[in-house]
C-alpha positions as YAML, in Angstrom:
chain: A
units: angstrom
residues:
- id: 1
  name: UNK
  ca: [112.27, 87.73, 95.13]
- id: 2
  name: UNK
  ca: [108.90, 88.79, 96.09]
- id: 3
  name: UNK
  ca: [105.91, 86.69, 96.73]
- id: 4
  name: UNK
  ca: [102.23, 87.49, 97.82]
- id: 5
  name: UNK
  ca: [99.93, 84.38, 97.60]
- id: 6
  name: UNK
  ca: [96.45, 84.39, 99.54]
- id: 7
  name: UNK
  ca: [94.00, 82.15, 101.12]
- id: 8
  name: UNK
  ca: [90.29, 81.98, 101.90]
- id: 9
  name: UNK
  ca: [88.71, 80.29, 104.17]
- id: 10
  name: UNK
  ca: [84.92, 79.86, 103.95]
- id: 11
  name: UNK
  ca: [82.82, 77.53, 106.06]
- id: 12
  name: UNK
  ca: [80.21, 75.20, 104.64]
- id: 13
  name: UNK
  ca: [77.76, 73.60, 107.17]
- id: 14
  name: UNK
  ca: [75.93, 70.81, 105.86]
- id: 15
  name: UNK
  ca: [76.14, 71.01, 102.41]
- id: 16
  name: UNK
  ca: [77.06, 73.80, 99.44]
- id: 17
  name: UNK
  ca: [75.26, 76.86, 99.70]
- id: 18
  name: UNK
  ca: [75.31, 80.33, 97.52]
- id: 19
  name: UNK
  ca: [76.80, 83.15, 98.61]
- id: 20
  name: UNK
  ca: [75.56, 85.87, 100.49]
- id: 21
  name: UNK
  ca: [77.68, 89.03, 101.78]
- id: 22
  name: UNK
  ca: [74.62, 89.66, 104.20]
- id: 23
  name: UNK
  ca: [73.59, 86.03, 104.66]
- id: 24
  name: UNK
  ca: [72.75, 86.89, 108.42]
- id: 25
  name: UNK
  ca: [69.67, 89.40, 109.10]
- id: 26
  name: UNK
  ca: [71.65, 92.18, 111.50]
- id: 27
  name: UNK
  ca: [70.32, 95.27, 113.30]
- id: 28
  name: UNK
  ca: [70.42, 98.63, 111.54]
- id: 29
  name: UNK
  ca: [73.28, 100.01, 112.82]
- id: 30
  name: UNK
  ca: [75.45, 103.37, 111.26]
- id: 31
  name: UNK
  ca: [78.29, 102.12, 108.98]
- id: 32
  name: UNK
  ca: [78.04, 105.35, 107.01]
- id: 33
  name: UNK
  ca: [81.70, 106.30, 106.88]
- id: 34
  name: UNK
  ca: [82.46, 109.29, 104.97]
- id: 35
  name: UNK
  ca: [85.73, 110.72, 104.90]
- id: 36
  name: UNK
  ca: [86.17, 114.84, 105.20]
- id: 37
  name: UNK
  ca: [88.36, 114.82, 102.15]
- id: 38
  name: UNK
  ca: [87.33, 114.64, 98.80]
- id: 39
  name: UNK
  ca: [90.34, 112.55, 97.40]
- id: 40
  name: UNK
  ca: [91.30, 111.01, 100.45]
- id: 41
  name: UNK
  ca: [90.26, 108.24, 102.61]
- id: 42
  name: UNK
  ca: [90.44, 109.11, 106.52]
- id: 43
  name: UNK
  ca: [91.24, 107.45, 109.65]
- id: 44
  name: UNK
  ca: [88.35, 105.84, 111.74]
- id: 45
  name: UNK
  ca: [87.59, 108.66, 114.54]
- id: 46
  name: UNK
  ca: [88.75, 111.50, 112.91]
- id: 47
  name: UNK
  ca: [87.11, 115.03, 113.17]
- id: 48
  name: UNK
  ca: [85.12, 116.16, 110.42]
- id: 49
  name: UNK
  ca: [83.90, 112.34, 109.34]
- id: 50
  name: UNK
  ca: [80.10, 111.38, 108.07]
- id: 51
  name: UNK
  ca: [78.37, 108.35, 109.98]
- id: 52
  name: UNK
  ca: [79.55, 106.66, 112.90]
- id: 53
  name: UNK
  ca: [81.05, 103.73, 110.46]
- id: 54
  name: UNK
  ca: [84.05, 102.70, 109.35]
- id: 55
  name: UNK
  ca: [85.36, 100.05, 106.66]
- id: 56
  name: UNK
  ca: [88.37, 97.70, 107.00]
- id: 57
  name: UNK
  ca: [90.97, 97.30, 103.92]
- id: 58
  name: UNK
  ca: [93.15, 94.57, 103.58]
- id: 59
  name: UNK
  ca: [97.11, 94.88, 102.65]
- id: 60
  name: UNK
  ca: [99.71, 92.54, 102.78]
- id: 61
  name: UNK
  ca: [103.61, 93.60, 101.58]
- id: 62
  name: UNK
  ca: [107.15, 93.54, 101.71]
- id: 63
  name: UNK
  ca: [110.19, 95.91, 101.33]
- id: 64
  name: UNK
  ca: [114.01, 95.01, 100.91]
- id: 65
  name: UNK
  ca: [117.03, 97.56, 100.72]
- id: 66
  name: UNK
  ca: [120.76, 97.21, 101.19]
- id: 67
  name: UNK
  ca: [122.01, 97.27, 104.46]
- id: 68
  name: UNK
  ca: [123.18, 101.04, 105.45]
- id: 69
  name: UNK
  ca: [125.58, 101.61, 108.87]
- id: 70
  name: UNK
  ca: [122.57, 101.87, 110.98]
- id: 71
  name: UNK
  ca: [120.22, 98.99, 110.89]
- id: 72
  name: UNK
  ca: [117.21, 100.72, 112.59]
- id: 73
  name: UNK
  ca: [117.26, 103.07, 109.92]
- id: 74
  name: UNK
  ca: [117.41, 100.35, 107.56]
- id: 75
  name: UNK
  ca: [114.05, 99.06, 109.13]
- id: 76
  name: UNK
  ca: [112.58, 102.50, 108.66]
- id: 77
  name: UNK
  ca: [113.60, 102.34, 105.11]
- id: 78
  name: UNK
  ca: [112.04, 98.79, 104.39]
- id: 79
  name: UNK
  ca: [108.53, 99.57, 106.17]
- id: 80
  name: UNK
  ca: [108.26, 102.70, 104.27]
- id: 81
  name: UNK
  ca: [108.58, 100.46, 101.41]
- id: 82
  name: UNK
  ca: [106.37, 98.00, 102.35]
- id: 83
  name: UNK
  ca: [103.76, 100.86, 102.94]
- id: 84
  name: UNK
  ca: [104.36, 102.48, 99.83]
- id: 85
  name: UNK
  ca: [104.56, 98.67, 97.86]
- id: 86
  name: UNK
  ca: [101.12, 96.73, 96.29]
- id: 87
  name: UNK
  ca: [98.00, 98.84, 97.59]
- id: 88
  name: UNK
  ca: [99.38, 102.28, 99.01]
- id: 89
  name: UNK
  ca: [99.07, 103.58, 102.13]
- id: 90
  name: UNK
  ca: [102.13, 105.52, 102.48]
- id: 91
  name: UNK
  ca: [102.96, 108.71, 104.66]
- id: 92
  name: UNK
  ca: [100.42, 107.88, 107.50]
- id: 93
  name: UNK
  ca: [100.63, 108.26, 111.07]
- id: 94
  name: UNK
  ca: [99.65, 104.14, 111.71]
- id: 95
  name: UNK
  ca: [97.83, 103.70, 114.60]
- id: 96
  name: UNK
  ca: [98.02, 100.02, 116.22]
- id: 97
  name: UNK
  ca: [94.40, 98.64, 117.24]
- id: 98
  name: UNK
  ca: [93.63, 95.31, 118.16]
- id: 99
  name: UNK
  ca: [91.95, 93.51, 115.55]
- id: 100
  name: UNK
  ca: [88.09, 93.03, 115.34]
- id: 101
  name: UNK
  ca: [85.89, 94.47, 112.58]
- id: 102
  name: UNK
  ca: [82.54, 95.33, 114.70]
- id: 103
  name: UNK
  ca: [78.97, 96.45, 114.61]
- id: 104
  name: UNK
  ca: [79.52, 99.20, 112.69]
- id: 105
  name: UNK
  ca: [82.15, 98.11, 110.44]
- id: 106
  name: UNK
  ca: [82.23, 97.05, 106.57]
- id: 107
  name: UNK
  ca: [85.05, 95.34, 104.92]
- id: 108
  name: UNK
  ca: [86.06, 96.94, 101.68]
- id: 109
  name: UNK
  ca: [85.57, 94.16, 98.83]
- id: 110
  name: UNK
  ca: [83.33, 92.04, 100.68]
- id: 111
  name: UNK
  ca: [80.55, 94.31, 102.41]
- id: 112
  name: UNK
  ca: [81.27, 96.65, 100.02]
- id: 113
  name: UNK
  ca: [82.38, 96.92, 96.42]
- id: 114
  name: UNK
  ca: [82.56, 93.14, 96.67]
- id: 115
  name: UNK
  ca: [84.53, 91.34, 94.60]
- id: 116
  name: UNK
  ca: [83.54, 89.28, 91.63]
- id: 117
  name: UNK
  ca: [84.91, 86.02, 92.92]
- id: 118
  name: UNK
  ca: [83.22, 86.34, 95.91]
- id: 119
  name: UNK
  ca: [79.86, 87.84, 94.61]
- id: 120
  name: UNK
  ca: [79.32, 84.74, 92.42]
- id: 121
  name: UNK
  ca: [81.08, 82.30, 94.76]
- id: 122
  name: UNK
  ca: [83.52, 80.50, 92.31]
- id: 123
  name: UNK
  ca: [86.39, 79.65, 93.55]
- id: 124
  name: UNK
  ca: [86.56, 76.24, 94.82]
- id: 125
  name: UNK
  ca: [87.98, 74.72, 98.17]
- id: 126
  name: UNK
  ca: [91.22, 73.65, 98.95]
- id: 127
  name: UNK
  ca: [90.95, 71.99, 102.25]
- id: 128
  name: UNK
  ca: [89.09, 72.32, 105.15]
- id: 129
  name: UNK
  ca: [89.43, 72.87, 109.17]
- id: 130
  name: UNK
  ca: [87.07, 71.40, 111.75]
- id: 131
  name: UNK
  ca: [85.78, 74.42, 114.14]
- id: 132
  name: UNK
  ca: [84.80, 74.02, 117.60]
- id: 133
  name: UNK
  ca: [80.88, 73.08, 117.23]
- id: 134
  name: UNK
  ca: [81.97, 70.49, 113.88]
- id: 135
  name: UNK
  ca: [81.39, 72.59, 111.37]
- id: 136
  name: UNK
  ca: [84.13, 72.86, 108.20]
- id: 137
  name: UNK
  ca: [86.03, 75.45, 106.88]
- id: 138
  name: UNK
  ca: [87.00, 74.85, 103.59]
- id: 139
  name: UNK
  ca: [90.06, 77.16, 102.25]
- id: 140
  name: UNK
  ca: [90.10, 78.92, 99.20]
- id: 141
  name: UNK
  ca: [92.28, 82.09, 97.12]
- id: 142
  name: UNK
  ca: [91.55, 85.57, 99.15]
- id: 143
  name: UNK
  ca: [93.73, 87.78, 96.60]
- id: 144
  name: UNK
  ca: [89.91, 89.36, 95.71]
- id: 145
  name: UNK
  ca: [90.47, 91.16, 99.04]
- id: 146
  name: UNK
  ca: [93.88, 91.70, 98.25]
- id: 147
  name: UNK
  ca: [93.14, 93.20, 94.66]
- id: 148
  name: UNK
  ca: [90.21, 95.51, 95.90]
- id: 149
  name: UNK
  ca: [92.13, 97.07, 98.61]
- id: 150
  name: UNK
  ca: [94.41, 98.09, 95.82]
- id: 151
  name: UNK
  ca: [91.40, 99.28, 93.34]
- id: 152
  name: UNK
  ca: [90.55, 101.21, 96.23]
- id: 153
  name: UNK
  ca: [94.15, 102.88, 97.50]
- id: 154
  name: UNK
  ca: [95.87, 102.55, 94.22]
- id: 155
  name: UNK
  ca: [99.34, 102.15, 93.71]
- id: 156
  name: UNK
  ca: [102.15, 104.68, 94.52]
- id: 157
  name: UNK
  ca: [102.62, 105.53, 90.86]
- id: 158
  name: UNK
  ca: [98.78, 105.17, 90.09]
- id: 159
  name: UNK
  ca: [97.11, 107.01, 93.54]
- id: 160
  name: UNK
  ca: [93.47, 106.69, 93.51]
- id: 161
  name: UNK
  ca: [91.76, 107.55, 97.15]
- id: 162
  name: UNK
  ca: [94.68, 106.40, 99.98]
- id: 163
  name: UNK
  ca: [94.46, 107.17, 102.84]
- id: 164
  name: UNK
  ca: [95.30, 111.24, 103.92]
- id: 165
  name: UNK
  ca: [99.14, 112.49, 103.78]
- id: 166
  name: UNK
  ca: [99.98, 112.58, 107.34]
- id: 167
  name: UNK
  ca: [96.36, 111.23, 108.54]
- id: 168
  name: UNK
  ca: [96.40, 109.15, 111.86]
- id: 169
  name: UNK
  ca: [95.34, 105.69, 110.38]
- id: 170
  name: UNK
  ca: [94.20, 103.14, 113.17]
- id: 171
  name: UNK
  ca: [94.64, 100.20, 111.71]
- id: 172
  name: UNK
  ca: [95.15, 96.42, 112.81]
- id: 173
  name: UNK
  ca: [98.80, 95.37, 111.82]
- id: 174
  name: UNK
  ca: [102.05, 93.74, 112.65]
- id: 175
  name: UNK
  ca: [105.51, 93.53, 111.17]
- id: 176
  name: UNK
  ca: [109.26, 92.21, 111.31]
- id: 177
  name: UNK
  ca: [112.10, 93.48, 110.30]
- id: 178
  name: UNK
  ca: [115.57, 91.05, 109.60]
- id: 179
  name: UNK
  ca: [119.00, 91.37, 108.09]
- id: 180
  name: UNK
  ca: [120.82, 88.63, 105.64]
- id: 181
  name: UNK
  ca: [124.72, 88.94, 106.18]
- id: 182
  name: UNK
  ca: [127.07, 89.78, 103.48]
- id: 183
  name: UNK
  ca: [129.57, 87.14, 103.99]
- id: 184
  name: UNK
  ca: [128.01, 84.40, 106.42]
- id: 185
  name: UNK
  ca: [124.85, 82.62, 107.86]
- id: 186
  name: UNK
  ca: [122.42, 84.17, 109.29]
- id: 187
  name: UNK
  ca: [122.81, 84.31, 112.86]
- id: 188
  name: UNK
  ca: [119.29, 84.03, 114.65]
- id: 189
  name: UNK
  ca: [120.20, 84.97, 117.85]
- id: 190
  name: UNK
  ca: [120.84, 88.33, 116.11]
- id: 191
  name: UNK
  ca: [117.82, 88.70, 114.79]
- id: 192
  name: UNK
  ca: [118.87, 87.73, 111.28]
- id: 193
  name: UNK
  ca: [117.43, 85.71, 108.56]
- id: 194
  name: UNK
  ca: [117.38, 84.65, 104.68]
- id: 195
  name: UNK
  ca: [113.66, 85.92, 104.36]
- id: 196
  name: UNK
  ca: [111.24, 87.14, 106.36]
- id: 197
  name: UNK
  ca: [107.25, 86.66, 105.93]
- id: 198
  name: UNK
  ca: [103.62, 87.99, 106.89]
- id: 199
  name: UNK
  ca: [99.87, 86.30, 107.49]
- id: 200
  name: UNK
  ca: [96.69, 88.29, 107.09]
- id: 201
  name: UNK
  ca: [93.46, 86.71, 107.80]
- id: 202
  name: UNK
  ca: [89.91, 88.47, 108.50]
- id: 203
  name: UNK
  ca: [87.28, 85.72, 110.03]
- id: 204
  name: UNK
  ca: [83.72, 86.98, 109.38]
- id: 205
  name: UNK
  ca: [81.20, 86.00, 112.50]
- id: 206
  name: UNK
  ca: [78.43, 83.75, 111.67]
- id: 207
  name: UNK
  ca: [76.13, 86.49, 113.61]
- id: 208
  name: UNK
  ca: [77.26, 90.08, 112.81]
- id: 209
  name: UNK
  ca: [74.90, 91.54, 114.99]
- id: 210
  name: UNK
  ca: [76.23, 90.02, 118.05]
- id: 211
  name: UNK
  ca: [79.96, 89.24, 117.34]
- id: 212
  name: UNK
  ca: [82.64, 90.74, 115.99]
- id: 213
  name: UNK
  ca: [84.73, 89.63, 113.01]
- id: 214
  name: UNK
  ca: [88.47, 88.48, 113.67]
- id: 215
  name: UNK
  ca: [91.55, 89.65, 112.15]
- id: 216
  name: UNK
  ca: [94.63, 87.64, 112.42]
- id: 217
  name: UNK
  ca: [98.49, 89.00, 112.08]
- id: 218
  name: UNK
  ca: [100.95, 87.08, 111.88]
- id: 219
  name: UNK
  ca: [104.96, 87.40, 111.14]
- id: 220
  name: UNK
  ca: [108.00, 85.64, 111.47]
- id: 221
  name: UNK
  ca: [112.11, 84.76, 109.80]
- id: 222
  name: UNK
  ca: [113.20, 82.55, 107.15]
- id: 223
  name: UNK
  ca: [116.39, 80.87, 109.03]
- id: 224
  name: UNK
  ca: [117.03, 77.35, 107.62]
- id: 225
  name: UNK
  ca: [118.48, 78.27, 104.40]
- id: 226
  name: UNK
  ca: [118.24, 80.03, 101.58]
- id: 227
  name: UNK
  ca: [115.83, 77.59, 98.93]
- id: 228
  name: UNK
  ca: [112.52, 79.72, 98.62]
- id: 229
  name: UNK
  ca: [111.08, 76.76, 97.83]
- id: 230
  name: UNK
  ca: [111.34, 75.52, 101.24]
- id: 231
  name: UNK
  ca: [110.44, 78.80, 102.37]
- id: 232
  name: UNK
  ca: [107.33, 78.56, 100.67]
- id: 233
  name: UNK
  ca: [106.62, 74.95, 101.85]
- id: 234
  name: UNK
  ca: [106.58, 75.76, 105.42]
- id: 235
  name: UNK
  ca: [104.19, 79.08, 104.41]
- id: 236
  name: UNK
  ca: [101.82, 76.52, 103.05]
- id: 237
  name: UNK
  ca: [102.08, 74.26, 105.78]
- id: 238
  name: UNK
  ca: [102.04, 77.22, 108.31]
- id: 239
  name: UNK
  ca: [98.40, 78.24, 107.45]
- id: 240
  name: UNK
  ca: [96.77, 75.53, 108.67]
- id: 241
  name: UNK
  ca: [98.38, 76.80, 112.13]
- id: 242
  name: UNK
  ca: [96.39, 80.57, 111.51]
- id: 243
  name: UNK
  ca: [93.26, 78.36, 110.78]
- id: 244
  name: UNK
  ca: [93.73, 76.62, 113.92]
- id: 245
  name: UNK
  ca: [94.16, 80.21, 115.85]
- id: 246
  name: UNK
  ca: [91.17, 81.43, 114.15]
- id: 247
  name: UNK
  ca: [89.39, 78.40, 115.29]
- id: 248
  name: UNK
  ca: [90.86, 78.65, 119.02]
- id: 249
  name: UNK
  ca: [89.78, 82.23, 119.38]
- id: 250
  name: UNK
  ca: [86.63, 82.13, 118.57]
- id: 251
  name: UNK
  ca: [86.27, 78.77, 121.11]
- id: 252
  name: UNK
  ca: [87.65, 81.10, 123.97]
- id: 253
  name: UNK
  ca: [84.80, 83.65, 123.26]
- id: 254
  name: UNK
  ca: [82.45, 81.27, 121.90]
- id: 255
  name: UNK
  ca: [82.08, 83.23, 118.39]
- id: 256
  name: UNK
  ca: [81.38, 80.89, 115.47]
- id: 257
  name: UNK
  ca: [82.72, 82.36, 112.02]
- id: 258
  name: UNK
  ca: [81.13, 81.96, 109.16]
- id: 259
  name: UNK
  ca: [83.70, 82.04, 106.59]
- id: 260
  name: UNK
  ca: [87.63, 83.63, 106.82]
- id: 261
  name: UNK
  ca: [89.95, 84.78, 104.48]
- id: 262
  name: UNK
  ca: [93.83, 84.64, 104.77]
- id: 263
  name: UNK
  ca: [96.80, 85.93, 102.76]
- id: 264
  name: UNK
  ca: [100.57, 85.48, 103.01]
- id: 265
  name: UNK
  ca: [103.33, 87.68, 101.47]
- id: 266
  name: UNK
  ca: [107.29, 86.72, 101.55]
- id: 267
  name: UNK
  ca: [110.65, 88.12, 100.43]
- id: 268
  name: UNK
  ca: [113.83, 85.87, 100.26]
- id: 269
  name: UNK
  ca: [116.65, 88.69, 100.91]
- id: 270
  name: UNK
  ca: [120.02, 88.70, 99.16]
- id: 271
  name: UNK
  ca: [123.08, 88.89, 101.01]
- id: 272
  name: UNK
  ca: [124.03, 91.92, 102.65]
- id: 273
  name: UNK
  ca: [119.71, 93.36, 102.18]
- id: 274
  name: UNK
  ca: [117.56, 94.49, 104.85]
- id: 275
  name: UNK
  ca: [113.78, 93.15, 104.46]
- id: 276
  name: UNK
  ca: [110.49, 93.40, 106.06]
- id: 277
  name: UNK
  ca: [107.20, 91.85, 105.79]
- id: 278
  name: UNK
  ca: [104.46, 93.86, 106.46]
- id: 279
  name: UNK
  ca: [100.65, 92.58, 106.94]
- id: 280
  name: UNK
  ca: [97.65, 95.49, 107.42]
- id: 281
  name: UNK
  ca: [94.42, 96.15, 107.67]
- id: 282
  name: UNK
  ca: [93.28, 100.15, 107.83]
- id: 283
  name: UNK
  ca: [90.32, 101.01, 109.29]
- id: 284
  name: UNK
  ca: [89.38, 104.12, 107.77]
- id: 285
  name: UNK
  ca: [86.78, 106.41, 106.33]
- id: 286
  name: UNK
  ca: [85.70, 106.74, 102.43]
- id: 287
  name: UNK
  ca: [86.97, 109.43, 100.04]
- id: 288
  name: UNK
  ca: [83.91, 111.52, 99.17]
- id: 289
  name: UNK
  ca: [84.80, 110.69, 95.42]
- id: 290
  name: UNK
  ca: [84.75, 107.37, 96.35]
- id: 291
  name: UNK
  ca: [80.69, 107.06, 97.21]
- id: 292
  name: UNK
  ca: [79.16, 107.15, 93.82]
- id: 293
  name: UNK
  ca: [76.51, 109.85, 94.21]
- id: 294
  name: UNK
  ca: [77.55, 110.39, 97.42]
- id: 295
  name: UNK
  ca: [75.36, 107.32, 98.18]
- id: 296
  name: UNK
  ca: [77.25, 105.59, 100.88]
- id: 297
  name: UNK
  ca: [74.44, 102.29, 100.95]
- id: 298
  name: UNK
  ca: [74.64, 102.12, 96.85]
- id: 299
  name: UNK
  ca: [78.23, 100.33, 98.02]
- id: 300
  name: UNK
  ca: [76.56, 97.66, 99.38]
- id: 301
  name: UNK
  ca: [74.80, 96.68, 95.93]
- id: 302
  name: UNK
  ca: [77.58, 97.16, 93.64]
- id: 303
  name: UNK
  ca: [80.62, 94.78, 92.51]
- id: 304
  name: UNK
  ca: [83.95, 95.90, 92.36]
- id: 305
  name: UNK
  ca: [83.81, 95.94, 88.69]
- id: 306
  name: UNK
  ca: [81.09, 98.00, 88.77]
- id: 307
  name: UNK
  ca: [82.38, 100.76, 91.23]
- id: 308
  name: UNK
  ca: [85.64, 100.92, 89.31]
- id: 309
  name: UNK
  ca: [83.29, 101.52, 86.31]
- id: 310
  name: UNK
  ca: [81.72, 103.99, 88.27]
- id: 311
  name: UNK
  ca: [84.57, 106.08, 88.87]
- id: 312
  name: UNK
  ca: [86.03, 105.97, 85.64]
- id: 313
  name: UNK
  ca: [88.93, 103.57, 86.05]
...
């Protein structure tokens, strides 16, 4: 059974404050990022691209399939699926990066087309994290990030501006592929598992005009048993673990982050299925329909309601 829950994590110093997507004056740097296609969003770097920008997208997924006679292939099968599943960026060329949103980067839902949730800051915390100088982060729900990556890709039976057919994609990603036996245990030393899972997380610097923002991948096996419930007990548990990595990071390069947000996705395999868990974050360039008016800065000042309106959805 599939299972995508997500996580934000915001810090607080001091007491409550509103929320700002911009709460940090920063230098007036290029993050136009216009895609060559009209109907298609492009990879970051690509010929033929307006502005020097480019936006990060968040995914998170999973695939499953019955096991074939050639397991490799089976893993080929379940990424494609995985690609394909929740926001869609199938048929791409995926490019691995390591994972920092920069100067010149927007994140899709937050700096732009932000979502509702986090435009009028309502969700509420569910625990918090000390970071390195004694500030808090409090945790809350990130599926708005989640959801607008989809309003923005679309589905694979409802395509609205993915990413390019065959487009080379950089993006910042990780998966894991694992096999659940027909007729016994799994057998770790094998590589095999009841489940397997993914972590997303995207910590936003305190000062975007000196720092980079994080992204965090992380995935792993189910191998104690087959109860998803216990599966999903250790996910929980296991996030404080990312928030500590977040936390230990930006100690190392003495970055303070303002605020992150983290996701987790899972699938509990039947016996004798291939799965894989599948966490992403595209860094691409905008479909030309995409930019209402062509208007790449009118992004900036819109909801994600109100682009959706926008473009007719």
């Amino acid at each position: 059974m599939k299972r995508i829950i997500a996580i934000t994590l915001v810090i607080v110093l001091g007491c409550a404050v509103a929320f700002s997507a911009d709460a940090a004056e920063t230098p007036k740097y290029d993050k136009t990022a216009i895609s060559p296609f009209d109907d298609y969003c492009d990879g970051y770097g690509m010929p033929g691209a307006k502005g020097q920008g480019y936006v990060s997208v968040l995914k998170i997924s999973t695939g499953i399939a019955e096991k074939s006679d050639d397991l490799l292939l089976d893993g080929i099968v379940t990424y494609d699926k995985a690609e394909a599943s929740d926001a869609y960026i199938g048929q791409i060329n995926m490019i691995t990066a390591s994972s920092f949103n920069g100067l010149i980067g927007s994140i899709w839902g937050y700096d732009l087309a932000v979502a509702g949730e986090i435009r009028n800051n309502s969700q509420k915390p569910l625990f918090t994290i000390k970071q390195y100088d004694g500030s808090f982060m409090p945790v809350f729900d990130a599926a708005p990030l989640l959801k607008a990556g989809q309003a923005l890709f679309g589905t694979e039976k409802a395509r609205r501006f993915p990413p390019a057919p065959g487009g080379q994609i950089i993006c910042a990603n990780k998966s894991v592929v694992s096999y659940r036996p027909a007729k016994s245990r799994p057998n770790s030393d094998r590589g095999e598992a009841y489940g397997v899972w993914c972590y997303l997380s995207i910590s936003i610097a305190r000062d975007r005009s000196k720092a980079a923002s994080l992204f965090i991948e992380d995935v792993g096996t189910w191998t104690k048993n087959a109860r998803e419930n216990d599966m999903v007990k250790f996910l929980k548990k296991h996030q404080k673990s990312v928030a500590k990595s977040i936390i230990d990071c930006g100690r190392n390069q003495s970055v303070l982050y303002d605020r992150t947000y983290m996701a987790y996705a899972y699938v509990m395999m039947k016996p004798g299925q291939v799965g894989t868990a599948l966490t992403v974050a595209p860094y691409v360039t905008l479909a030309k329909k995409a930019i209402p008016g062509g208007n790449f800065a009118v992004l900036e000042t819109m909801s994600l309601k109100e682009w959706e309106k926008a473009m007719g959805f």
